[in-house]
C-alpha positions as CSV (number, residue, x, y, z in Angstrom):
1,X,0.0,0.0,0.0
2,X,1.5,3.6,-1.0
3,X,1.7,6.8,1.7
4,X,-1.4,8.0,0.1
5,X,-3.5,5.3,0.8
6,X,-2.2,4.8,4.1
7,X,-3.0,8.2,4.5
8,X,-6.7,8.3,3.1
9,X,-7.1,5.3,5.7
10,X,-6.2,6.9,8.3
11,X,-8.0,9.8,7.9
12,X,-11.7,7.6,7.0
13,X,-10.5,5.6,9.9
14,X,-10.4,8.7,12.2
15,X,-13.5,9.9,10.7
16,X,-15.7,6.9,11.4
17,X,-15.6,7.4,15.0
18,X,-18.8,10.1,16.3
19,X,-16.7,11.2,19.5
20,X,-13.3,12.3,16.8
21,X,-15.8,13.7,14.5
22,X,-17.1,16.1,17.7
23,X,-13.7,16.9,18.4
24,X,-12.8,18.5,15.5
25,X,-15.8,20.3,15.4
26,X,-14.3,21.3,19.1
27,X,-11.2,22.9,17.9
28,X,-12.3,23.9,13.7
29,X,-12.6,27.8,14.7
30,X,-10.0,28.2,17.9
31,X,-7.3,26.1,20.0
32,X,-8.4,24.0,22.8
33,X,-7.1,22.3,25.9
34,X,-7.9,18.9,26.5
35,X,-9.5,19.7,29.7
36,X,-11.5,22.3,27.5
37,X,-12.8,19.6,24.8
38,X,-13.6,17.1,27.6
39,X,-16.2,19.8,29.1
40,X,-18.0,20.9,26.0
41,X,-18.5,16.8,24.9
42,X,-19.0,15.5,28.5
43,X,-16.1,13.1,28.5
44,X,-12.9,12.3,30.3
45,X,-9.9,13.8,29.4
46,X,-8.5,10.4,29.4
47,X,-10.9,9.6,26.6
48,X,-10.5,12.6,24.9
49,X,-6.4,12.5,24.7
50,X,-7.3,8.4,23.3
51,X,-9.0,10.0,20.0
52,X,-6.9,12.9,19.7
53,X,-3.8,10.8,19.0
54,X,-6.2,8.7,16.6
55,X,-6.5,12.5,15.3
56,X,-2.9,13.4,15.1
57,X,-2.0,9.6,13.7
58,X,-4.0,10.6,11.0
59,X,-2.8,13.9,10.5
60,X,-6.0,15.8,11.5
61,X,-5.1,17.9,14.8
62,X,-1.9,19.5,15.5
63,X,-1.0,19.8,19.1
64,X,1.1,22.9,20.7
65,X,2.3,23.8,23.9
66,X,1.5,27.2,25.4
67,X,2.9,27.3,28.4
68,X,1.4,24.5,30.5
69,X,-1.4,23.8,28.4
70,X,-1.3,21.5,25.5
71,X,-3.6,23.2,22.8
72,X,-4.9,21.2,19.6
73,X,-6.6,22.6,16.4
74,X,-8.0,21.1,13.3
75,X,-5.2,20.7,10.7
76,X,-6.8,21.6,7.5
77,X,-4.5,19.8,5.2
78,X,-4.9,16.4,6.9
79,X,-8.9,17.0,6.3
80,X,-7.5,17.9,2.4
81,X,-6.5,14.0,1.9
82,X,-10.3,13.0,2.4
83,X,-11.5,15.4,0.6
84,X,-9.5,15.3,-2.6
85,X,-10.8,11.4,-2.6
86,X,-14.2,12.7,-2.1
87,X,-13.7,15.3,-4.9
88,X,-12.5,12.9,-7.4
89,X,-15.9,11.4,-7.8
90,X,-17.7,14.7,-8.6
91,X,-16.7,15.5,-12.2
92,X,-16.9,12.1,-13.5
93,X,-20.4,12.2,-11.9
94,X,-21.4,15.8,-13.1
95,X,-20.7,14.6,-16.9
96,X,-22.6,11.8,-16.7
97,X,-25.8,13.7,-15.3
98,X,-25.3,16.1,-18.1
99,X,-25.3,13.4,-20.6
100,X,-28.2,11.8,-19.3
101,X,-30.1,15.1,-19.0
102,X,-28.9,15.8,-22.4
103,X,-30.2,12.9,-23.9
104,X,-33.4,13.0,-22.3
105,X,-36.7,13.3,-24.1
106,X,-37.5,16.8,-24.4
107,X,-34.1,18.5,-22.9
108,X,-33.9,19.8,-26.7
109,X,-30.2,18.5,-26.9
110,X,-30.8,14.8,-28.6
């Protein structure tokens, strides 16, 4: 299996689970503490610090300290390896629509 594939699994792998999925909607807009995350979903920060290293395998958080504090955020170019997958299917998709509609009775194209 290439990088890239190990990569896109890791990432759908990440994905797949409700709790990391709530996480990164956590720290999208601003940098959050552990402790911080655990509030806001109701869970234990032992918990928590479990799916954000499923999260950093995969490339989706960053972590930095400040200070004391341990402070992760959504890595936007981790969530890029999904999404390029995801985008491959579109135009493929969008041409066949349009040759279907196209070739419809009535569209006034066949």
């Amino acid at each position: 299996m290439n990088d890239s594939a190990v990569a896109l699994d890791r990432t759908f792998h990440a994905l797949a689970d409700p709790n990391r999925r709530a996480i990164l909607a956590v720290v999208r807009n601003e940098r959050c503490a552990v402790g911080e995350i655990a509030d806001v979903l109701g869970l234990s920060q032992q918990i928590v610090s479990h799916h954000l290293k499923v999260l950093r395998a995969a490339g989706l958080v960053t972590g930095a300290r400040s200070g004391t504090r341990h402070l992760f955020a959504v890595r936007v170019e981790g969530l890029a390896v999904g999404k390029g997958f995801l985008d491959d299917f579109w135009p493929e998709r969008l041409t066949a629509l349009k040759r279907a509609v196209e070739s419809s009775p009535g569209s006034g194209h066949g």
